[in-house]
N, C-alpha and C positions, 0 to 999 in steps of 0.2 A: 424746687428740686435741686439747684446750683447750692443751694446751701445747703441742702440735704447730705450732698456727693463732701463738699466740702469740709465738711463735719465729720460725717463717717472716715474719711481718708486722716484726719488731725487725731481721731478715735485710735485707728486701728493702729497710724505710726507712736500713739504714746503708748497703746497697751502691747503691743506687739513683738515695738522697737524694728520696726519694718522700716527702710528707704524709703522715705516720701516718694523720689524721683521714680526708682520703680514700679509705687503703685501709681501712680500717674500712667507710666507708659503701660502699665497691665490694663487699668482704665482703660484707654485709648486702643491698645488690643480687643478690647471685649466689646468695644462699641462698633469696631470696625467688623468684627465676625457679626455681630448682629446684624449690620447695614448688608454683608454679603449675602446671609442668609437670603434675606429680598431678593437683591440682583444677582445673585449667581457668583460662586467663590471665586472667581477669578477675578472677580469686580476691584480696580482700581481704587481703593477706599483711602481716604485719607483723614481722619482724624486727630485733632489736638485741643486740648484742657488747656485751659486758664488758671495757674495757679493761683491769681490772687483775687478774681471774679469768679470760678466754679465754672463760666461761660463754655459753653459747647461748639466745635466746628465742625463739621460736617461735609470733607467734600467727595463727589462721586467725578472722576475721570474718566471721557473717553476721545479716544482716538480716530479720527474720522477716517474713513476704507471706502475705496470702490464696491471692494466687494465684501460682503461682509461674512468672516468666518470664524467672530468670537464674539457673537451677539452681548455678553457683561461687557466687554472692552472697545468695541466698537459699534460707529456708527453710519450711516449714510450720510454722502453730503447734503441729501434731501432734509434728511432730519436736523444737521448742523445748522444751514443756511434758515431753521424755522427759529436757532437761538444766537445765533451771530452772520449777519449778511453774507462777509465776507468769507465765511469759512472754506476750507481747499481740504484736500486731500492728504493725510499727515500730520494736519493740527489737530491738538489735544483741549478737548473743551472740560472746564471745570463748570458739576452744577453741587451749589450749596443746597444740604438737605437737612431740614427742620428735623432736632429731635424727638418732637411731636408725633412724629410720622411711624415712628416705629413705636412710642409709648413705652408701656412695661416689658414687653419683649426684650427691647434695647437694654435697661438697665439688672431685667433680670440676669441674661448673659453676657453682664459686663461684671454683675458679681458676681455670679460662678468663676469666670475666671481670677478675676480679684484674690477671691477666698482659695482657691487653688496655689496662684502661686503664693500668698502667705502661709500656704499649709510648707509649701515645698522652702521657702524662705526660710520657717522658722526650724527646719528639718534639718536645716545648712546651719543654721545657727546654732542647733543643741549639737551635730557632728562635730563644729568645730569647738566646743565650749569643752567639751566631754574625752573625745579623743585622743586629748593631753592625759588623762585623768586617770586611763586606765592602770590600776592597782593601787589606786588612792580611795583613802577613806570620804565618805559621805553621811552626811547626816538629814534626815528629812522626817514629813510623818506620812502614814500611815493614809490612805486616801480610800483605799477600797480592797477589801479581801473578795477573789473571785474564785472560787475551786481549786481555795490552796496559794491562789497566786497571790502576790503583794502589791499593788499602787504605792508606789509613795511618790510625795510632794519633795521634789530638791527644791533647788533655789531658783531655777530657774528651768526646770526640765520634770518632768515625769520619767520615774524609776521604775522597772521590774525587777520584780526580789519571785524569782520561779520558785515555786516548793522545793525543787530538787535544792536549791540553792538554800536552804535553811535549817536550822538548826533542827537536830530531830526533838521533837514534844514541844518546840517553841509555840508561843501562842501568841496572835500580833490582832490587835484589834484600831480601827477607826481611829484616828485622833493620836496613837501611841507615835513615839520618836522613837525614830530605829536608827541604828548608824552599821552603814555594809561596805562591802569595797568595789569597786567598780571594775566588772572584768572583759566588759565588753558595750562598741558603741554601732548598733547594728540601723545604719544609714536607709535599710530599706525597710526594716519594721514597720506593718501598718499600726501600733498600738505603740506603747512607748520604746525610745532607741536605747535608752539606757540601760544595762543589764546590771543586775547587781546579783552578789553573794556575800554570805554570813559562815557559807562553809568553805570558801578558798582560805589554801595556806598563807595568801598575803593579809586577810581577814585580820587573827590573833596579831601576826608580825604589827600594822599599821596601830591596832588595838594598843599593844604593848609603847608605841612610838610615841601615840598620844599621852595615852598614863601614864608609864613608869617609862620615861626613857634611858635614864643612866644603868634600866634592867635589858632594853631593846639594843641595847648597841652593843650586849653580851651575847645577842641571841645567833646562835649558828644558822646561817641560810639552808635551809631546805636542799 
């Protein structure tokens, strides 16, 4: 399973281009929610990866109480004194917990969060790729026509070319290269951020820039 975690994480940082460091600590977030779930979310969880074994730690803190009134966080001296003699009032007992013990649970909700924050990761990275970009021309293909709407494949992002956004009679099929301009990067979009158009006034202007420039540097701005 260590090789499992270790592979998927060298996976998702090459296709991704995702922070190893981060997915580690998302790791480590999603095993400790798991562990809580068991004990009660207040639970004292500590958790840390191994980056060059995949090795798992595991540990559960508590805090020993006379009286007890956070059953996850504390304990009785009674109970203390059954895993360290000396234990008193105030000390903090650490028990190491096999990842065993939680099975598939653990790693299911260690991916979900994993895949969560690479969704939110790569959200940040097409925001800041894109951002710069608005009223600049793009070139990509064609990925999926939906009731009008256009997919296209950039370079490193998914486009939307809206119907309203396209040439009237144009016809765009699967697989075609389209080139639109970029007029908006919408950070909260659940479907792609990039908005594109083929009927903005900077469209032709960017058009012209490309091909005939000695014709675009005559041209009167809008």
């Amino acid at each position: 399973m260590n090789h499992d975690i270790l592979d998927a994480l060298s996976q998702i940082t090459r296709e991704k281009s995702v922070d190893r460091a981060m997915l580690i600590e998302t790791l480590e977030v999603g095993l400790a929610s798991a562990v809580r779930r068991k004990y009660g979310m207040p639970a004292d969880v500590q958790v840390s990866f191994a980056n060059d074994t995949g090795a798992i730690s595991i540990v559960l803190r508590k805090t020993v109480a006379e009286t007890i009134e956070d059953p996850p966080l504390q304990m009785t001296v009674e109970e203390a004194r059954a895993h360290r003699r000396d234990a008193k009032v105030g000390d903090v007992l650490s028990f190491p917990l096999p990842i065993a013990e939680f099975g598939r649970n653990a790693i299911q909700t260690a991916k979900q969060v994993l895949i969560q924050r690479v969704r939110e990761a790569e959200r940040e990275r097409v925001f800041r790729e894109y951002a710069d970009k608005i009223g600049t021309l793009v070139r990509g293909v064609v990925q999926q026509v939906d009731r009008g709407n256009v997919i296209v494949k950039l370079d490193h992002s998914e486009g939307l070319l809206p119907a309203r956004e396209q040439i009237p009679r144009s016809y765009h099929r699967q697989g075609d290269y389209v080139r639109a301009v970029v007029i908006n990067v919408d950070k909260l979009a659940k479907g792609p951020q990039v908005i594109l158009s083929r009927t903005h006034p900077d469209f032709l202007r960017r058009l012209f820039e490309s091909e005939v420039p000695e014709i675009a540097d005559n041209i009167v701005e809008i």
